[in-house]
C-alpha positions as CSV (number, residue, x, y, z in Angstrom):
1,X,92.7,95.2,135.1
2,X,88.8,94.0,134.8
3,X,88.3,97.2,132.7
4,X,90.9,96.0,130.2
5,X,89.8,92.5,130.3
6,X,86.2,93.3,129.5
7,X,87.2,95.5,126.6
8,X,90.2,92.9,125.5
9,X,87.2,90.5,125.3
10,X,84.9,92.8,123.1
11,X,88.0,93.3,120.8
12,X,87.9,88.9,120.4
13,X,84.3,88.7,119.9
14,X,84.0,91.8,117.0
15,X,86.9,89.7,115.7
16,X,85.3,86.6,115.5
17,X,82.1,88.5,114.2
18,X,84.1,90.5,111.2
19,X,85.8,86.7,110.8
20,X,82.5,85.2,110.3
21,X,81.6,88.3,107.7
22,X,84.4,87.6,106.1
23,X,83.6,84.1,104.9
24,X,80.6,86.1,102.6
25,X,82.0,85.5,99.3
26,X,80.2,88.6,98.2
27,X,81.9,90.5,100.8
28,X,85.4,89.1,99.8
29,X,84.5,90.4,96.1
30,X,84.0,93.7,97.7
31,X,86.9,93.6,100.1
32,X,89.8,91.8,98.0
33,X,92.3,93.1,95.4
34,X,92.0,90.4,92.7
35,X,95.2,92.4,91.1
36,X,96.7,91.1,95.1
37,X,94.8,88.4,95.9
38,X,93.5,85.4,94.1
39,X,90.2,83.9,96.8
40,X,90.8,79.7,96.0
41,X,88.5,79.0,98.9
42,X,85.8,77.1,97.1
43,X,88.2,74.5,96.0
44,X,89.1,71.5,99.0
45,X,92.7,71.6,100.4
46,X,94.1,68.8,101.8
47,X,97.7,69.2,103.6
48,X,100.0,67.0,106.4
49,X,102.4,68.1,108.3
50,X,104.7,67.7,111.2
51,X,104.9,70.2,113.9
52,X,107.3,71.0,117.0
53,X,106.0,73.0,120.0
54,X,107.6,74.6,122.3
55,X,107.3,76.8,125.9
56,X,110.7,77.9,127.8
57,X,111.3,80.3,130.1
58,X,114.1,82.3,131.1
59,X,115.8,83.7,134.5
60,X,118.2,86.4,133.9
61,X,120.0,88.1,136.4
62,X,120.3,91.8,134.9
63,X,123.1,92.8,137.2
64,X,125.2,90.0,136.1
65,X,123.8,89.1,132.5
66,X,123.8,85.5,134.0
67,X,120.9,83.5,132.4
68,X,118.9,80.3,133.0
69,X,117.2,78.5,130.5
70,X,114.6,76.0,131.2
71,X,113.5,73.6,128.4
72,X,110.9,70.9,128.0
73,X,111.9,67.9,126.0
74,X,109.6,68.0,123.2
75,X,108.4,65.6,120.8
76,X,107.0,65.9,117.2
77,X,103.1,65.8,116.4
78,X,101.7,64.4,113.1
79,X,99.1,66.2,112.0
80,X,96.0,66.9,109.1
81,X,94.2,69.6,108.0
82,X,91.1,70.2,105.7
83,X,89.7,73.8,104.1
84,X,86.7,74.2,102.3
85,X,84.9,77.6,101.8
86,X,84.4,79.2,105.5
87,X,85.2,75.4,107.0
88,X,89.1,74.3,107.9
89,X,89.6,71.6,110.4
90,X,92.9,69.9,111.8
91,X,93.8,67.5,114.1
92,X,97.6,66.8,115.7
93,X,98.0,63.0,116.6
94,X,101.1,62.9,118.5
95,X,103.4,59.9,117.6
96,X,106.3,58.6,119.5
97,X,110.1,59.9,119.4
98,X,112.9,58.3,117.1
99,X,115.5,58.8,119.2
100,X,115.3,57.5,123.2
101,X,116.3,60.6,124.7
102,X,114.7,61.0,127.9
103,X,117.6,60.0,129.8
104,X,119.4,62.8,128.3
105,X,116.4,65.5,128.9
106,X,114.3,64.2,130.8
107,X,111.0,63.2,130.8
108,X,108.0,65.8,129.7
109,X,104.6,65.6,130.0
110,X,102.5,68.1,128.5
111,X,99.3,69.3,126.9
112,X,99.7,72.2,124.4
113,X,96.8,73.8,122.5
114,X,98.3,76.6,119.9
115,X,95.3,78.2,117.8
116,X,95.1,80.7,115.1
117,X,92.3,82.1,113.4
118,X,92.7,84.3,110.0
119,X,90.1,86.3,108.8
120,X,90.4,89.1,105.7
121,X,91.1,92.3,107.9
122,X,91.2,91.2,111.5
123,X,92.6,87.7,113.5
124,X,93.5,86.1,116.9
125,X,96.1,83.4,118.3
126,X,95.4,81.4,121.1
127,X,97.4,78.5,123.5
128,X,96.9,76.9,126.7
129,X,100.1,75.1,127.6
130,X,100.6,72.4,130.9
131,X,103.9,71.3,131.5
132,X,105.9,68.8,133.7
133,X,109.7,68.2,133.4
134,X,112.0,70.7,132.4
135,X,116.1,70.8,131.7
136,X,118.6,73.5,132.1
137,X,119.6,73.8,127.9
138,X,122.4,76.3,128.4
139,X,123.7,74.6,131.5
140,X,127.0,73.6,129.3
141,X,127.9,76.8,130.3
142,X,128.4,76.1,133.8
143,X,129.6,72.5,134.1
144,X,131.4,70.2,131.8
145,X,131.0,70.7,127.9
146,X,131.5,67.3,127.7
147,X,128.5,66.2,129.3
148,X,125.9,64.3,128.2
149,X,123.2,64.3,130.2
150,X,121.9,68.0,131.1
151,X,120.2,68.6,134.9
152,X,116.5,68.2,135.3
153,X,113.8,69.7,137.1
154,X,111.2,66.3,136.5
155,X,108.4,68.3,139.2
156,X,108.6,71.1,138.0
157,X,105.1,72.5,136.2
158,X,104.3,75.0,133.9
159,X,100.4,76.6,133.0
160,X,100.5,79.2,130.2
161,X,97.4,81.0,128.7
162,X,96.8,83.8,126.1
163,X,95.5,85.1,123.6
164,X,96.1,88.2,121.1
165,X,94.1,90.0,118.7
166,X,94.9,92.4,115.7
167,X,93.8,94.5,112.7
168,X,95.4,94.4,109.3
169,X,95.4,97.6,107.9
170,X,96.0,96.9,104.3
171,X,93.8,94.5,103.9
172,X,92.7,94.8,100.6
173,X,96.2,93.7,98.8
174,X,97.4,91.9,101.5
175,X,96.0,87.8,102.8
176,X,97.6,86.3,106.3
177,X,95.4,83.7,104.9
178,X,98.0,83.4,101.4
179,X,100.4,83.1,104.0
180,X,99.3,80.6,106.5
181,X,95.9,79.3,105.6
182,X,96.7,78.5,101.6
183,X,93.1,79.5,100.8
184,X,94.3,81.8,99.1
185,X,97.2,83.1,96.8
186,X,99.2,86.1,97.3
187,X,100.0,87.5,93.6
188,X,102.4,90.7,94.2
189,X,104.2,91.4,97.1
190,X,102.5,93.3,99.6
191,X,103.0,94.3,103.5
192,X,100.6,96.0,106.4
193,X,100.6,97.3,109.4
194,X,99.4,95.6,112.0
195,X,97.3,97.1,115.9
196,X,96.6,94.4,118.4
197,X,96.4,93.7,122.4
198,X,97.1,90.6,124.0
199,X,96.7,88.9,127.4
200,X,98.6,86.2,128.8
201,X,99.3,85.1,132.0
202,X,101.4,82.0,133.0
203,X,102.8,80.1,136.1
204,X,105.3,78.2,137.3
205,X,106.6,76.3,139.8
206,X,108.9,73.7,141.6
207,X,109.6,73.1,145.4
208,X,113.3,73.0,145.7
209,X,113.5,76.3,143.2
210,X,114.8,76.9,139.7
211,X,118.2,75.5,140.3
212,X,120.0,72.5,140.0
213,X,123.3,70.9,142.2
214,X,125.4,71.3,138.8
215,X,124.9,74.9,138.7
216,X,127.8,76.5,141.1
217,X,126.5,78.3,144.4
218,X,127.5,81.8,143.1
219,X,125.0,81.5,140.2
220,X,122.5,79.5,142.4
221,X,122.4,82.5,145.3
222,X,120.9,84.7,142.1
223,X,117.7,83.0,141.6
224,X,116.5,81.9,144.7
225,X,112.3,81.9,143.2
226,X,110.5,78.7,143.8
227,X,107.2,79.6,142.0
228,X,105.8,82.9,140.0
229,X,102.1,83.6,138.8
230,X,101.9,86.3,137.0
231,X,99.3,88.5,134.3
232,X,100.8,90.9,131.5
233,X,98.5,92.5,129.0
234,X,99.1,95.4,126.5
235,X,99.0,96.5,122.7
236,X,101.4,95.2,119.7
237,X,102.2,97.6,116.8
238,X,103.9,95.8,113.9
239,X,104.3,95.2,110.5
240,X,103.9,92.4,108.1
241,X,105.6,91.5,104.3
242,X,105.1,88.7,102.0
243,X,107.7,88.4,99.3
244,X,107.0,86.9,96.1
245,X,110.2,85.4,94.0
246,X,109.9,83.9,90.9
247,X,105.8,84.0,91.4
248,X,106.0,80.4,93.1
249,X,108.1,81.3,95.9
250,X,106.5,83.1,99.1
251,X,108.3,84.4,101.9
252,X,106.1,86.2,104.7
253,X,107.3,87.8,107.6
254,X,105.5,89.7,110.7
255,X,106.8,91.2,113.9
256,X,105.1,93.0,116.1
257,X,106.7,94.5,119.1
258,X,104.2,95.4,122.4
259,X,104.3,96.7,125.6
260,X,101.9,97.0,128.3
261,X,101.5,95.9,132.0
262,X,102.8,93.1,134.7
263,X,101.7,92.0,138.0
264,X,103.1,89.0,139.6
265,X,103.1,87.0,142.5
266,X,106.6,85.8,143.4
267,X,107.4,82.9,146.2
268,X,111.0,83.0,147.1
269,X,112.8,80.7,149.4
270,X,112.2,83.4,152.3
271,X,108.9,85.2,151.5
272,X,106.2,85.9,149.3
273,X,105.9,89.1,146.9
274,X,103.2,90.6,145.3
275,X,104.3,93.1,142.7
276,X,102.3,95.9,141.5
277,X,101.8,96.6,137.7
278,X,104.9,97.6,136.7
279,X,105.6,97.5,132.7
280,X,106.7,95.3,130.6
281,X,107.0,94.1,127.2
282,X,106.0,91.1,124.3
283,X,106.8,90.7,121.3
284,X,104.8,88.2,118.8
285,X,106.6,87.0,115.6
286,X,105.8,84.8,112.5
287,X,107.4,83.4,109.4
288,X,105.7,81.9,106.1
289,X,108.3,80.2,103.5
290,X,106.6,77.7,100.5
291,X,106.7,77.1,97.0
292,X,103.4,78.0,95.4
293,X,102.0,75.8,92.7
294,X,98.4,76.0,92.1
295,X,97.7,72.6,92.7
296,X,99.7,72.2,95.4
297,X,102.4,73.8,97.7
298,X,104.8,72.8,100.5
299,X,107.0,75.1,103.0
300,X,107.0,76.0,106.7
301,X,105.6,78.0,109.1
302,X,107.0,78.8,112.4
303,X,105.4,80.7,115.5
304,X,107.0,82.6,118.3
305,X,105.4,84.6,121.3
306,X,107.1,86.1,123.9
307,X,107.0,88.5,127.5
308,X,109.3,90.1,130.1
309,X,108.8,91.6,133.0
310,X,111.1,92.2,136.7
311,X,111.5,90.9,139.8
312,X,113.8,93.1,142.0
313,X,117.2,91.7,140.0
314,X,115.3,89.2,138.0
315,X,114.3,89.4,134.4
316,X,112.1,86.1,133.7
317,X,111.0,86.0,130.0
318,X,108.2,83.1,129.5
319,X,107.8,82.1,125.5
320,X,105.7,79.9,123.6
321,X,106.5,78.9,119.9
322,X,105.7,76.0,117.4
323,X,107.3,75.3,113.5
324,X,105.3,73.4,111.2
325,X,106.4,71.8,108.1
326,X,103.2,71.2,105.4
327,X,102.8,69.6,102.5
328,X,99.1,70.5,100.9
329,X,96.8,69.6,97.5
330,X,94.3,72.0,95.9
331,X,91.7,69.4,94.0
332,X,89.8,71.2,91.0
333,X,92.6,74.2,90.2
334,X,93.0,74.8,86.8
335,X,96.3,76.1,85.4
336,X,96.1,80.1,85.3
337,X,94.7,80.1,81.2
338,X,97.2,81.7,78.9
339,X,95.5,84.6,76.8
340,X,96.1,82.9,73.0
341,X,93.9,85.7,70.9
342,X,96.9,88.1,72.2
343,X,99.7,85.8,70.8
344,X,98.5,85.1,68.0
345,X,97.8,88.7,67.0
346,X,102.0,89.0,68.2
């Protein structure tokens, strides 16, 4: 486990270096496609947006299929961002719901820090997550349909922490920055493949378990866990597309499937297990949709990173996720010039 760390923490720190290389516009001439690529760094961008974020997990029983799902009731942050050359700042200021609804869900306290840093060949994501106050969101299908306030869990806490890095292989035709920085503009469709390790580790807990007194004792007996703490780490091997329509319309998506290692400490209502590393698996996904043009472009962006690993007859599957909706300006871009010499000569 140190081993891996120390190495995982190598892989983070050549990535920030090659990052910091990256922002060389000299070294972008050499490294970019301009057939692929179109660099619009060195003009300001200025974009708002609103963005939702999210961290569930989820108890399944994999003898019965049975399933809990445990939900914090989230609200929607505001939020600016700023790129110039190497430079891009933002800031989320989080404003208060429109609808009253924490009677319904509960009340949610949280800190959440998502992070993601793009560079020309290599990149990283980041979040720390602290939560208080969950719901059960599938819990319809135990009780009443008809109600309308679902079961809480308002002690229960959740602390989730990772990171991943990668490598884009194709680098030279294909930008993660065209499709989530907007410093740049991807011209043709293009995909890569994508090699990356991650480490996360999260925990959980509440004193009276993972249950509720709505949830009927046959499906309560199945999950008897109070609190979990537990590490997974491993590689992702993926792939990545951006679709151009119409050259203003951009649609990007990336998955990348992982699997590596698990250990977790489990508290039951009776004892106390610590697992050994047994395998398990992740799976980090991302999705790009705007309308490109020049001057400005609007879309969304959503987020989603996920694990699993086993407790005897448990599955519990912790995820983190966030979608953003953006609206953003380019100051100083000139219409792409239109080559007149050649139509007049037509």
């Amino acid at each position: 486990m140190s081993i891996f760390k120390i190495i995982l923490a190598c892989i983070f720190l050549i990535n920030i270096a090659f990052s910091q290389k990256d922002t060389i516009p000299k070294a972008k001439k050499s490294k970019i496609d301009s057939l692929y690529i179109e660099n619009v760094s060195n003009h300001l961008s200025v974009r708002v947006y609103n963005i939702w974020k999210n961290s569930d997990i989820i108890f399944t029983n994999i003898e019965t299929n049975k399933s809990l799902i445990l939900s914090p009731n989230n609200s929607v942050d505001l939020g600016l961002e700023f790129d110039y050359k190497w430079l891009g700042f933002g800031l989320d200021l989080g404003i208060n719901k429109i609808s009253n609804d924490d009677s319904i869900y509960g009340k949610t306290n949280r800190f959440d820090f998502q992070f993601s840093l793009y560079g020309t060949s290599y990149g990283f994501d980041a979040h720390f997550q602290k939560y208080k106050g969950f719901y059960f969101s599938n819990a319809k299908i135990y009780a009443d349909t008809t109600m309308s306030i679902y079961p809480q869990l308002n002690d229960m806490e959740l602390y989730s922490a990772g990171i991943s890095a990668y490598y884009l292989f194709n680098y030279k035709k294909f930008s993660y920055k065209a499709a989530y920085v907007r410093n740049e503009i991807q011209k043709k469709g293009q995909g890569s493949i994508i090699l990356g390790a991650y480490y996360n580790i999260n925990s959980a807990t509440n004193k009276t378990g993972f249950t509720s007194d709505i949830i009927p004792d046959s499906i309560k007996s199945l999950f008897n866990i109070t609190s979990f703490t537990a590490e997974s780490y491993g590689l992702n091997f993926g792939y990545t597309y951006t679709f151009i329509i119409g050259k203003i319309f951009f649609i990007n998506l990336s998955v990348s499937p992982g699997i590596g290692f698990a250990k977790a400490n489990i508290i039951t209502s009776t004892n106390t297990i610590n697992n050994k590393p047994l395998l398990s698996t992740n799976y980090i996904a991302k999705l790009s949709i705007g309308l490109e043009k020049r001057s400005f472009y609007f879309g969304l962006t959503a987020f989603a990173n996920g694990y699993a690993y086993n407790y005897e007859t448990t599955k519990i599957q912790p995820s983190t996720s966030n979608m953003k909706f953006f609206f953003g300006k380019r100051f100083g871009m000139k219409k792409r010039k239109i080559n007149t010499k050649q139509n007049a000569q037509i």
